[in-house]
C-alpha positions, -999 to 999 in steps of 0.1 A, spaced: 398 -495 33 432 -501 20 435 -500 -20 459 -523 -36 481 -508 -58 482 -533 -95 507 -542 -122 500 -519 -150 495 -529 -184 520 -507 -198 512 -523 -236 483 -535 -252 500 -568 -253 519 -573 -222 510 -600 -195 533 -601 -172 569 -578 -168 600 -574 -140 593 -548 -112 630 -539 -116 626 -513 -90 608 -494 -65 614 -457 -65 593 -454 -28 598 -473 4 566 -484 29 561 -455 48 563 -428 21 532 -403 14 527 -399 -23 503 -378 -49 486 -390 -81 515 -383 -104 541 -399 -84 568 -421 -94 563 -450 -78 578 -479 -96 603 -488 -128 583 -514 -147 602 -538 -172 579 -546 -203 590 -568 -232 598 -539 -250 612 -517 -225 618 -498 -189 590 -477 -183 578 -458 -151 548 -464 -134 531 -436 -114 509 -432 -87 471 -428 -95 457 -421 -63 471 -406 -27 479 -421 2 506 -435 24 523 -468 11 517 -494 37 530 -523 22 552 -535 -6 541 -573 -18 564 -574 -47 601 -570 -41 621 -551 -65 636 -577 -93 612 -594 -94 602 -614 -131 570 -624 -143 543 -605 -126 513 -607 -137 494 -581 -150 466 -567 -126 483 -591 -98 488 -564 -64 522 -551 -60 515 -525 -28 492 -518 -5 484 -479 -2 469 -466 30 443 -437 33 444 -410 56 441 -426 90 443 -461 81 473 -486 96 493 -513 87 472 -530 104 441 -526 83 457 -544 59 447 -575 70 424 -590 42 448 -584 14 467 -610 -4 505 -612 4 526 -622 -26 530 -652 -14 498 -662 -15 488 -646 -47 513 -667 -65 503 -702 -49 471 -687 -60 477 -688 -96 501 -720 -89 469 -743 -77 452 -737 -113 483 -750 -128 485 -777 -112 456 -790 -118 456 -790 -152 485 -807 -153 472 -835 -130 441 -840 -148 438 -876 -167 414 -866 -190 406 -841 -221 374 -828 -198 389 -823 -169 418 -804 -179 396 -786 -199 381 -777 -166 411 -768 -151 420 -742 -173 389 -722 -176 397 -694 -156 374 -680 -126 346 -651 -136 361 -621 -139 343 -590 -130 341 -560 -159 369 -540 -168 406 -560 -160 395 -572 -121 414 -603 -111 394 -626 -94 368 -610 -70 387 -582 -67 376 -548 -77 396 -525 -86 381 -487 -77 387 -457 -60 385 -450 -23 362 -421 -30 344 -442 -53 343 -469 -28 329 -447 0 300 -430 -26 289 -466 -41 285 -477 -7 267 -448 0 242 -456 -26 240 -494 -24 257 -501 -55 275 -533 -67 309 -521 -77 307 -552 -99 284 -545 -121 299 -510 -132 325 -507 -158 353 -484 -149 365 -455 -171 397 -446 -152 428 -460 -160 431 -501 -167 392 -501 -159 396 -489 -122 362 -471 -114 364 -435 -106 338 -410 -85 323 -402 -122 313 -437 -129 295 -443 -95 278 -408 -98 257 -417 -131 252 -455 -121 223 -470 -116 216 -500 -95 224 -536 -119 240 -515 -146 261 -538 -170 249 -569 -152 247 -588 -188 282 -582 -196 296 -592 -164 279 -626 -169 290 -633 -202 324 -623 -193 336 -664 -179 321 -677 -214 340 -653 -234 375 -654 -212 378 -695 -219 382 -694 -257 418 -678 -254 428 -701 -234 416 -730 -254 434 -710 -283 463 -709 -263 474 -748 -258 507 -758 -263 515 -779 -293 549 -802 -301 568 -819 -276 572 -801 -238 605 -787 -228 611 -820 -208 606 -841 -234 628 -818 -260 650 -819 -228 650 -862 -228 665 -858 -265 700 -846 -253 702 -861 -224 738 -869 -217 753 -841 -245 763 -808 -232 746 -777 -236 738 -742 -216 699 -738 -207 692 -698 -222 660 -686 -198 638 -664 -220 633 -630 -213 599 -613 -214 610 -601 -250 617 -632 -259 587 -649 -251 561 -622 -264 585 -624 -301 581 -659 -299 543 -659 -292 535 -634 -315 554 -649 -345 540 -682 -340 503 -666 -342 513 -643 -371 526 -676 -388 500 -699 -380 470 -676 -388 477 -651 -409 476 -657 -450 505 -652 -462 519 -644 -497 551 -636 -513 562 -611 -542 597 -607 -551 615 -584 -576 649 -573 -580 656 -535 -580 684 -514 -599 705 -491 -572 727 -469 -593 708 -444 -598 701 -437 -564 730 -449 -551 744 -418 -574 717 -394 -560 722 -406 -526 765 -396 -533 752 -360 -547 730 -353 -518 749 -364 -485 779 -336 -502 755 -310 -498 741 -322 -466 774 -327 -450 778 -291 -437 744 -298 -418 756 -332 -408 730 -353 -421 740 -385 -441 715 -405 -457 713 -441 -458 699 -464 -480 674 -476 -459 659 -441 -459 654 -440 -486 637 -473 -488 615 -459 -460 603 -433 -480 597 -452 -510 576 -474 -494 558 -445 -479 546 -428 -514 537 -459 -525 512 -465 -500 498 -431 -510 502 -442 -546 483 -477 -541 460 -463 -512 439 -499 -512 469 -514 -498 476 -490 -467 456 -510 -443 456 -531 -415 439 -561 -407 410 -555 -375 396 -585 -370 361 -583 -384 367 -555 -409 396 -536 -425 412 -501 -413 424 -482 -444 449 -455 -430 450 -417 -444 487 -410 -439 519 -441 -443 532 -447 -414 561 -471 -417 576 -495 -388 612 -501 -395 628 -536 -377 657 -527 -353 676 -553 -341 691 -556 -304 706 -577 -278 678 -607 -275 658 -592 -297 639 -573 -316 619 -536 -320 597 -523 -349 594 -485 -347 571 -466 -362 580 -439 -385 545 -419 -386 534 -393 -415 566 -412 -432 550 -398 -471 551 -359 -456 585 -358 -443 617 -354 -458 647 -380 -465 665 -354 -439 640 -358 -417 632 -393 -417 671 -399 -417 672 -383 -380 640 -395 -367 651 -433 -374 686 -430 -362 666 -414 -329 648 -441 -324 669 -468 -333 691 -457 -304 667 -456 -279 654 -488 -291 688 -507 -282 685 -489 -250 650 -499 -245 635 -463 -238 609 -464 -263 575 -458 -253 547 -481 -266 532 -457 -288 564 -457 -306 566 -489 -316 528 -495 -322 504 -487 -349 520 -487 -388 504 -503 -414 538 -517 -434 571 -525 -418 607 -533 -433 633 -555 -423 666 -547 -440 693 -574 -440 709 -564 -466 739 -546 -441 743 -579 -428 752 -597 -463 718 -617 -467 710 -615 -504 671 -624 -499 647 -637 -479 610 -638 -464 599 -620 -435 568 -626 -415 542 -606 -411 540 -584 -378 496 -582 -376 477 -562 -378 504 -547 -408 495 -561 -443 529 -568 -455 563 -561 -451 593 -559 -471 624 -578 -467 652 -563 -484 686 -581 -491 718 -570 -501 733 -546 -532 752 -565 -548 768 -564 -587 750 -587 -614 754 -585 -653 720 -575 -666 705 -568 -696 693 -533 -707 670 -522 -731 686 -523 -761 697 -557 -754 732 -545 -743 748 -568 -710 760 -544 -687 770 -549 -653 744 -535 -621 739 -527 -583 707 -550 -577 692 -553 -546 667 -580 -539 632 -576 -525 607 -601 -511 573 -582 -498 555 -604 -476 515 -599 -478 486 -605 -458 464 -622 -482 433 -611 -459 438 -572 -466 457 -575 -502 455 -597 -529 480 -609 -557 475 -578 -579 470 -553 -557 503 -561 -541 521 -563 -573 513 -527 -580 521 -520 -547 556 -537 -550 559 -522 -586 555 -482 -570 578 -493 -544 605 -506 -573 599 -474 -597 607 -450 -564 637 -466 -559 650 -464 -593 639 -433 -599 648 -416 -569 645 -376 -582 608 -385 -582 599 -387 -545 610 -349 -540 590 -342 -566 
């Protein structure tokens, strides 16, 4: 029978992303491994490939098309000897989307708490990422579960995004995972119910102004998932703050002495690199505090790896700088100006901008003296650094003397660190910055 061909999840977080364009045309024999699609996440282009073989006998989804969901059908791909025609029972786009509409509008019509309630409680899913009734599985799996009298949906799928494979249907048994497929409605309602919109609706902010002039800005799929994701980290995650104010010259002198020698090799070093490193050896110095928050428990991680804020057009990326305490300033100099290119070009992958334990978000080029940052989960802190700037200070004899102090605000998850354990953190992050000779030691 004809297999439907999904959105991908091509990040643990997406929903939804732009089919910017198809790369085959309905008609066109392809392999597993073939390009089939260019996929627009919140983050970036991606390609999608082809995990099966067949013909493609339809294309649902035209190219340029925004906010497709994930796991909602896209193509239609045709076995050996099947038609166009078999197509029959599968879901144009069309329908699909008046599909999800009808939910929607229901719970918008709905008088009462209950019935909205009702409304938004999504259908059973079956196991593994199916939408619906739908089941998303192999033909070859297909043919040998049917040869064995097998219910597709009570298997859980080990192929990619869930889909079950000939492996899984080979070692089933009759009513494997029946329990988890039940409990699967119960457990899919409470994001939703975590999920309702709070403050005033975009009509009523929209009432406010009417009769002023202003341009309506339609968020992008970057956009919405920065917005989203903020709000949670804001909303649910304990924050702290712990500032101090750090002395420059020193390095700012080592920094002079070391991009002369370097210059032959064409490697210049930046502040922020050596910020990055810093904060790297400090993790390994005040190993409690590299760790992430997991939910029911807390990951402490062997080696730093540090995500570094990159600011672009609409947005925003956080690549991650991994093994950031074994590499040198040379090193982690080219890697970030590597992937802060490709990050304004939006051709990172997702496994370069996940993961990390501590970011850093340096305003400082931009003239901002301080400031507080949120925290990007499941990271326990981050480190918002401001500007180097001249201030009288007094030394240790007493003497005033005049200073390159930047200011530095770490923002901690109160969850994974507490007050003193993050003031030694912030304290090995300080004495590596002021004494810069020590992290080549």
């Amino acid at each position: 029978m004809p297999t439907e061909i999904l959105m991908p999840a091509l990040s643990p977080t997406m929903e939804e992303g732009t089919l910017a364009k198809w790369l085959v045309k309905e008609g066109d024999t392809v392999a597993s491994g073939d390009l089939l699609a260019e996929i627009e996440t919140d983050k970036a282009t991606m390609e999608f490939e082809a995990v099966d073989e067949g013909v493609i006998g339809k294309i649902l989804i035209p190219e340029g098309s925004e906010g497709v969901k994930v796991n909602s059908p896209i193509a239609v791909l045709l076995e050996d000897g099947e038609s166009a025609d078999d197509i029959g029972t599968t879901p144009s786009a069309p329908a699909a989307a008046a599909d999800e509409a009808a939910p929607a509008a229901s719970e918008e019509a709905a008088p009462a708490p209950a019935q909205a309630a009702t409304a938004a409680t999504p259908a059973p899913a079956a196991p593994q990422g199916a939408d619906g009734n739908r089941i998303f599985a192999s033909p070859l799996a297909r043919r040998i579960a049917a040869d064995k009298g097998l219910d597709l949906a009570q298997l859980n799928g080990s192929g990619p995004r869930g889909r079950i494979v000939k492996a899984d249907v080979e070692n089933a048994r009759p009513q494997a995972a029946a329990a988890p497929a039940a409990a699967a409605p119960a457990t899919a309602a409470a994001p939703a119910a975590a999920a309702a919109p709070t403050g005033p609706s975009a009509d009523q902010v929209a009432r406010m102004y009417e009769g002023r002039t202003y341009e309506e800005v339609k968020l992008d799929g970057m956009r919405k998932t920065i917005a989203a994701r903020l709000t949670e980290a804001k909303q649910t995650v304990p924050h702290f703050y712990l500032r101090r104010d750090i002395q420059l010259d020193a390095l700012l002198k080592f920094r002079g002495e070391l991009n002369k020698q370097l210059e032959a090799r064409g490697v210049k070093l930046s502040v922020n690199d050596f910020i990055i490193k810093a904060c790297a050896l400090a993790l390994q110095a005040v190993p409690d505090a590299n760790a992430v928050w997991a939910g029911d428990r807390v990951l402490k991680m062997e080696a730093s790896d540090v995500a570094v804020a990159v600011a672009i057009e609409g947005g925003l990326f956080t690549p991650v700088l991994q093994n950031s305490d074994t590499k040198s300033l040379s090193t982690l100099s080219t890697e970030m100006k590597d992937l802060a290119k490709r990050a304004r070009d939006r051709k990172l992958a997702p496994h370069e901008y996940q993961g990390g334990s501590f970011a850093i978000s340096n305003l400082g080029m931009f003239g901002i003296d301080n400031f507080d940052a949120i925290v990007n989960p499941p990271h326990a802190g981050i480190l918002a650094v401001g500007a180097g700037v001249k201030k009288p200070v007094v030394g240790a004899d007493g003497e005033l003397a005049v200073a390159t102090v930047m200011s530095v605000t770490m923002s901690v998850d109160h969850r994974v660190i507490d007050g003193a354990l993050g003031a030694e953190l912030l304290n090995a992050i300080k004495d590596n910055l002021e004494n810069p000779m020590m992290m080549l030691a």
